[in-house]
C-alpha positions in Angstrom: 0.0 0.0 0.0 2.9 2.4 0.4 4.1 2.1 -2.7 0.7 3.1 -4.1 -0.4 7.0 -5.6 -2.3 8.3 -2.8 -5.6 8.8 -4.9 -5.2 5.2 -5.8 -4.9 4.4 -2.3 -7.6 6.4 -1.4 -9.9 5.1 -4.4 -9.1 1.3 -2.5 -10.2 1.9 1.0 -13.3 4.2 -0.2 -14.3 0.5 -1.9 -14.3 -1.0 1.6 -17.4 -1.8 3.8 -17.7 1.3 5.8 -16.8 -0.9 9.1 -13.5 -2.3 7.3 -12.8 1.1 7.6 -13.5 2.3 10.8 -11.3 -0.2 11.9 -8.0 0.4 9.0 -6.2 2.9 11.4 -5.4 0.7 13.5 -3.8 -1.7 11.6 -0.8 0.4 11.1 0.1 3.8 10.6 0.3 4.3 6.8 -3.8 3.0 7.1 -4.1 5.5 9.9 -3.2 7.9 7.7 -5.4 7.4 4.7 -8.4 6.9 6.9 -8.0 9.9 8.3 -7.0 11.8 4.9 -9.4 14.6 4.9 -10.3 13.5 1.2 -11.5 9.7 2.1 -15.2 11.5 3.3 -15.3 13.0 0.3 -15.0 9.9 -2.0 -16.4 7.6 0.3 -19.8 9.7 0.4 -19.3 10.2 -3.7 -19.6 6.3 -4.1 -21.8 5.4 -1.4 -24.6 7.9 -3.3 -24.4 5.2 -6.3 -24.9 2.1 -4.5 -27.7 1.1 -2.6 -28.3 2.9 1.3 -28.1 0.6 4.1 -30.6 -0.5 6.6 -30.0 0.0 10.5 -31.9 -2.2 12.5 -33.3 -0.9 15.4 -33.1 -3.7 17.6 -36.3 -4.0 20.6 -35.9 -7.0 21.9 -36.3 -7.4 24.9 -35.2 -3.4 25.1 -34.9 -1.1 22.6 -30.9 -0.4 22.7 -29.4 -1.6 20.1 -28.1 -0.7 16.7 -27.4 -3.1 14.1 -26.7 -2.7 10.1 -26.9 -4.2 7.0 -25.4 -3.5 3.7 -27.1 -4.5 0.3 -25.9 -3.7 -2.6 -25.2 -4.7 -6.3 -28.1 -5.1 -8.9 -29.6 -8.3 -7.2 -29.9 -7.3 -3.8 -32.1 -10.7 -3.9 -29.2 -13.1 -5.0 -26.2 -13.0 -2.4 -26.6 -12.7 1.8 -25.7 -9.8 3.8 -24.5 -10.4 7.6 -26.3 -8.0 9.9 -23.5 -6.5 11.7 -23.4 -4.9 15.2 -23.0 -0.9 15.4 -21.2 1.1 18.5 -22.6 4.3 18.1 -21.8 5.0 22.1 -25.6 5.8 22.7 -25.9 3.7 25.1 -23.7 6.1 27.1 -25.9 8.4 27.3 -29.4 6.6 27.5 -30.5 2.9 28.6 -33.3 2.9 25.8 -33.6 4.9 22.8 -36.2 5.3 19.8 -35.1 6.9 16.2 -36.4 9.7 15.5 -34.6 10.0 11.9 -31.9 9.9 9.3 -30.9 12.1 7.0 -27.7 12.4 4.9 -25.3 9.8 7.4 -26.9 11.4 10.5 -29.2 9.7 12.9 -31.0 11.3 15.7 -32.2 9.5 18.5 -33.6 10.0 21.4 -34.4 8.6 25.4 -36.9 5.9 24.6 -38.9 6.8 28.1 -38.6 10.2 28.5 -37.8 11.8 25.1 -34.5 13.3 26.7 -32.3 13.4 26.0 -31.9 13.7 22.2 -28.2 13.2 20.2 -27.8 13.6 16.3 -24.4 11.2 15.8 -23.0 9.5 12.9 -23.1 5.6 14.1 -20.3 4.6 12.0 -17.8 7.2 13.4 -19.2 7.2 17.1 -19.5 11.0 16.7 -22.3 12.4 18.1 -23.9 15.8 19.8 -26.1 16.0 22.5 -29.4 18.3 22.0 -30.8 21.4 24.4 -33.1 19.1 26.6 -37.0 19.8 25.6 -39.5 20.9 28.6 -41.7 17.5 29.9 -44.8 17.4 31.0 -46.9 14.4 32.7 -49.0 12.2 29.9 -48.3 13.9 26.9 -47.8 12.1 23.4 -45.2 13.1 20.9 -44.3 13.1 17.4 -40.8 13.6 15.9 -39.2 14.5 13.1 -35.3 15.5 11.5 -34.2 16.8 8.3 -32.3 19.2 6.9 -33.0 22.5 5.0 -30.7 22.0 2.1 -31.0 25.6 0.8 -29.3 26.6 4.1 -27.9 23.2 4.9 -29.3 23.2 8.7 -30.8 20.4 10.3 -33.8 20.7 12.1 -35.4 18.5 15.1 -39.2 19.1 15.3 -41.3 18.3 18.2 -44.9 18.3 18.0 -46.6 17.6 21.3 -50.2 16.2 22.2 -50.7 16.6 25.8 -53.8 14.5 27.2 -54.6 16.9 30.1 -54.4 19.7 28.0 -56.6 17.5 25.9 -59.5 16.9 28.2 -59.8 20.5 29.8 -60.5 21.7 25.9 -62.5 19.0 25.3 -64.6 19.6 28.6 -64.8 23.2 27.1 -66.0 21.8 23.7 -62.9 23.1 22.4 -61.3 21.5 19.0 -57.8 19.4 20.4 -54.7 21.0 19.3 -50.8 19.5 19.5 -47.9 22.5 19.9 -45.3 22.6 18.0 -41.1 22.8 19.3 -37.9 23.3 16.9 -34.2 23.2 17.1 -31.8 24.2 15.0 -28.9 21.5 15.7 -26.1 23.6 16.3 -27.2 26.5 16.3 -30.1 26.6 18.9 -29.6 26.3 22.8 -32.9 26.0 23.6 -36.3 24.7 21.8 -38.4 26.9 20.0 -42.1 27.0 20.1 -44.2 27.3 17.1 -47.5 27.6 18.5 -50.5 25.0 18.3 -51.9 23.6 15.6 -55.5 21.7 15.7 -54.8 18.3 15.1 -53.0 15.1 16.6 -49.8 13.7 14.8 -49.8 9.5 14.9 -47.3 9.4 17.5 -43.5 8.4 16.5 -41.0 9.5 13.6 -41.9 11.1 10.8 -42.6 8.1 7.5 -41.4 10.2 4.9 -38.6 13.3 4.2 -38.8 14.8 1.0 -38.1 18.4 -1.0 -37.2 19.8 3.0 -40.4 18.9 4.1 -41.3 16.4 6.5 -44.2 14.4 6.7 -46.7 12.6 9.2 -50.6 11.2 8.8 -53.1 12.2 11.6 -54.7 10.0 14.1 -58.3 8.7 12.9 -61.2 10.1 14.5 -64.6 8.5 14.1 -66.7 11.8 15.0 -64.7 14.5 13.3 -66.6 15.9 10.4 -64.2 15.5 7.0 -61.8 12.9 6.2 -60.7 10.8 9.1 -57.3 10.8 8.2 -54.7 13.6 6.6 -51.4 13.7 5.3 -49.8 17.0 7.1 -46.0 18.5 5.7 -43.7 20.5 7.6 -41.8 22.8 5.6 -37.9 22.5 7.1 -37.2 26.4 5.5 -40.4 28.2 6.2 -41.4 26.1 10.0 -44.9 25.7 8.9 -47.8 23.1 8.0 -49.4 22.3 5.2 -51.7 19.6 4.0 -51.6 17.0 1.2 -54.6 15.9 -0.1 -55.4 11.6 -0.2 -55.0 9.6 -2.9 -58.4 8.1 -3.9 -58.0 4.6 -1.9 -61.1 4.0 0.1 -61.3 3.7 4.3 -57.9 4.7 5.8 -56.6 4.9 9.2 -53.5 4.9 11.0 -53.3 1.1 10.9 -53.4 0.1 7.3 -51.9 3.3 5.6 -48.4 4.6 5.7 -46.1 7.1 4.3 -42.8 6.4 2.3 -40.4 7.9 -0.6 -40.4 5.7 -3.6 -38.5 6.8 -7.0 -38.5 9.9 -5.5 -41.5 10.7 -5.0 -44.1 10.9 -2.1 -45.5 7.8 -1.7 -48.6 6.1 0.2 -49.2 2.4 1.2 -52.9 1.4 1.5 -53.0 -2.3 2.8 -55.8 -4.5 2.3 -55.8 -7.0 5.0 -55.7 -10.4 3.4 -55.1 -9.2 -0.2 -51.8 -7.5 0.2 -51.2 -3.4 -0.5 -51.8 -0.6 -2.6 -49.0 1.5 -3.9 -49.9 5.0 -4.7 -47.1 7.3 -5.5 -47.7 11.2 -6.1 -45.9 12.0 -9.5 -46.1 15.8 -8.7 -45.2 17.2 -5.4 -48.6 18.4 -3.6 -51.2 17.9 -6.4 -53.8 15.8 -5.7 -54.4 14.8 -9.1 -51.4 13.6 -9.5 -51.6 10.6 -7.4 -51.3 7.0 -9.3 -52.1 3.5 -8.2 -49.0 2.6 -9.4 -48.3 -1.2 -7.5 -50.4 -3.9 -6.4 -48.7 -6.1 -4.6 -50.2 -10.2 -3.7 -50.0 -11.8 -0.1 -46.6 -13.7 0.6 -45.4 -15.9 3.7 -41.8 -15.4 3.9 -39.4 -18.3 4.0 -38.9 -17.7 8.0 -42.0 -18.3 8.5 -42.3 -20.9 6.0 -39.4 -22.6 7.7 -39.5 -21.9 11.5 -43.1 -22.5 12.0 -44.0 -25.3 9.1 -46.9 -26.8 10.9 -48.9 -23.7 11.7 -48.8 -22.3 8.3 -52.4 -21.9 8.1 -52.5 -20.4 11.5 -50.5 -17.6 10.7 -52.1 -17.3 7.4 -55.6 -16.4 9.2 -53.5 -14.2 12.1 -52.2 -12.0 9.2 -48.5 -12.4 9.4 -48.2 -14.3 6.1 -50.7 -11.7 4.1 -48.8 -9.1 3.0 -45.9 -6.8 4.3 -46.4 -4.6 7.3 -44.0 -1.5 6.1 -42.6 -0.9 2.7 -39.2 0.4 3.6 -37.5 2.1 0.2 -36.8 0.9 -3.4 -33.7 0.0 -5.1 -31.7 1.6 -7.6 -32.4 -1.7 -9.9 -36.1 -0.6 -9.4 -36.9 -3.2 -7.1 -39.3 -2.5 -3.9 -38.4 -3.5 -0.6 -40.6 -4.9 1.6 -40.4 -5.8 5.8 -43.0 -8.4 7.2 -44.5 -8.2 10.5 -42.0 -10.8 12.0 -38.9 -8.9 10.4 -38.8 -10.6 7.1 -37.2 -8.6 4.5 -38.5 -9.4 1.1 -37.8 -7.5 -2.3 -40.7 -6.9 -5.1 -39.7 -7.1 -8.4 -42.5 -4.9 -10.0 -41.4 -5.5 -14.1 -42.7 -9.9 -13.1 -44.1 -9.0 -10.3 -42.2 -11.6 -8.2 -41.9 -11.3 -4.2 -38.1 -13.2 -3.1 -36.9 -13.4 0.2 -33.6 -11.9 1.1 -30.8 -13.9 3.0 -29.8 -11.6 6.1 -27.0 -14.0 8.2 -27.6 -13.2 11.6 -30.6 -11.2 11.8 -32.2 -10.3 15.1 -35.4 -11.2 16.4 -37.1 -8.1 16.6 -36.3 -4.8 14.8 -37.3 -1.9 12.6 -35.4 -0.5 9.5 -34.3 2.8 9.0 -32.7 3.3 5.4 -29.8 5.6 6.0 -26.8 6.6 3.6 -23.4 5.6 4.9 -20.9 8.2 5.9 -17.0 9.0 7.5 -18.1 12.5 7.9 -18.0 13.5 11.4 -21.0 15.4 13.0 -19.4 18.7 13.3 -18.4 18.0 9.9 -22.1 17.9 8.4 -23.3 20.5 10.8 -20.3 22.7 9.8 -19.9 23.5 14.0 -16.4 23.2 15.3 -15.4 20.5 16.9 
């Protein structure tokens, strides 16, 4: 390696497995030095944007504090298996249990599974990370979350939008409509949250499903009395710090349970799933019209091969409980055009929409319980992305 052209050199170890090279500098200190060449970043990020993200598991079983990964890439993601591989992104430092509230360009934010606080954005791979102002608690109150970044300024945002349940009742006693307030902070920049003000609805409680053009979106909770559509599709605008709302696609009885939010060639995206005969795939070709929304996927029931395998002789059970119907989340699509979908029992499965064929991928390893978060690999560390000093 020392006899190599440093850009060649560089060009090699931005081809390695992002945890291959975590681990280079401290093989010897020629390594050291390229992996911490302040160009290796920059070409790592370059070539991670062509290949397919990776998936962090977000392990809750039996608590929720663990990270794991897993890389898939080339143009059959279907074909060979990927190793789920453990992550020490020192958050368990900081909090016992921990929820993610997002990711967004080889940043995840996390926060206290319990209390909410405190909240770090870190890059897992590097172990760098930044603790947040703490956020103001109150007793039985409900959040949502959300992080992104405004890429016209490049500043990322955490959002908090609060539903508290006493606050709840006294304007319901009143015959007052419920409202949820809104909370900001600029990471890095802010030392304290910001409040928006209220706004007159209630957020399905968790991260946000879906981050795209700055915005940052959520569906409602369903409400059998409210006048007007049960359930809405609500934006937050990362530049401008306000709501707007996106009309439905055209796709019958929704609620929180069998609808979802996701980004799919690009474009906002919603998942209507039909119980025993699989899921709709509407995707909204342009950004905010209504018309524009397309039915564009219909994808069948399918028992994955775990379940197939590990529980043979109550096939038929599972069948009628709903874990072999269809998928539970559909978590992103390829850049071979393939969908990727995860099962209620943590089956990952990719849809092939040209045949229309459902294939089980091999994970090595995989743990029992989880939740995927795509995320983009990175060697940037946080002050880097946030452009704080260190």
């Amino acid at each position: 390696m020392e006899n190599l052209p440093l850009d060649v050199a560089l060009d090699i170890f931005s081809r390695l497995p992002i945890t291959a090279l975590v681990r280079t500098k401290c093989v010897c200190r020629t390594w050291q030095a390229l992996a911490q060449d302040p160009r290796l970043p920059i070409i790592y990020h370059a070539r991670a944007s062509t290949r397919n993200p990776c998936l962090i598991l977000h392990c809750d079983s039996p608590i929720q504090n663990k990270l794991c990964f897993v890389s898939i890439n080339g143009d059959n993601p279907d074909q060979d298996g990927s190793r789920v591989r453990r992550i020490d992104a020192r958050v368990n430092s900081i909090m016992a249990e921990y929820q993610v509230v997002g990711s967004c360009n080889g940043l995840l934010c996390v926060s206290d599974a319990l209390y909410f606080n405190p909240i770090i954005v870190c890059n897992p791979f590097t172990g760098s990370y930044l603790e947040l102002a703490k956020a103001t608690q109150h007793a039985q109150e409900e959040l949502a979350f959300g992080f992104g970044c405004n890429s016209s300024t490049m500043e990322y945002k955490v959002v908090r939008i609060v539903f508290n349940f006493n606050t709840y009742r006294s304007l319901r006693d009143r015959g007052w409509p419920r409202k949820s307030d809104v909370e900001v902070l600029t990471v890095g920049i802010d030392h304290t949250w910001r409040y928006l003000g209220p706004v007159p609805w209630r957020l399905n409680p968790g991260a946000s499903e879906a981050l795209l053009n700055g915005s940052l979106h959520w569906v409602t909770m369903r409400y059998k009395n409210n006048p007007g559509p049960r359930l809405r599709i609500m934006s937050f605008d990362l530049a401008e710090e306000d709501f707007g709302e996106i009309g439905l696609p055209d796709c019958g009885s929704l609620s929180v349970c069998n609808f979802h939010l996701v980004v799919l060639r690009g474009c906002l995206s919603a998942v209507h799933c039909l119980d025993d005969k699989g899921m709709e795939i509407w995707i909204m070709k342009e950004y905010k019209v209504r018309e524009s929304w397309s039915k564009d996927f219909i994808i069948g029931t399918y028992l994955p091969a775990s379940l197939r395998e590990n529980a043979r002789p109550h096939v038929e059970m599972l069948k009628k409980s709903g874990l072999g119907r269809g998928a539970s989340q559909v978590v992103c699509d390829w850049k071979n055009g393939e969908i990727l979908l995860e099962y209620a029992n943590g089956a990952l499965v990719s849809y092939n929409p040209e045949n229309e064929e459902l294939k089980d991928l091999v994970i090595f390893d995989p743990p029992k319980r989880f939740c995927s978060i795509v995320h983009v690999e990175s060697l940037f560390l946080v002050e880097a992305i946030l452009g704080i000093g260190a």
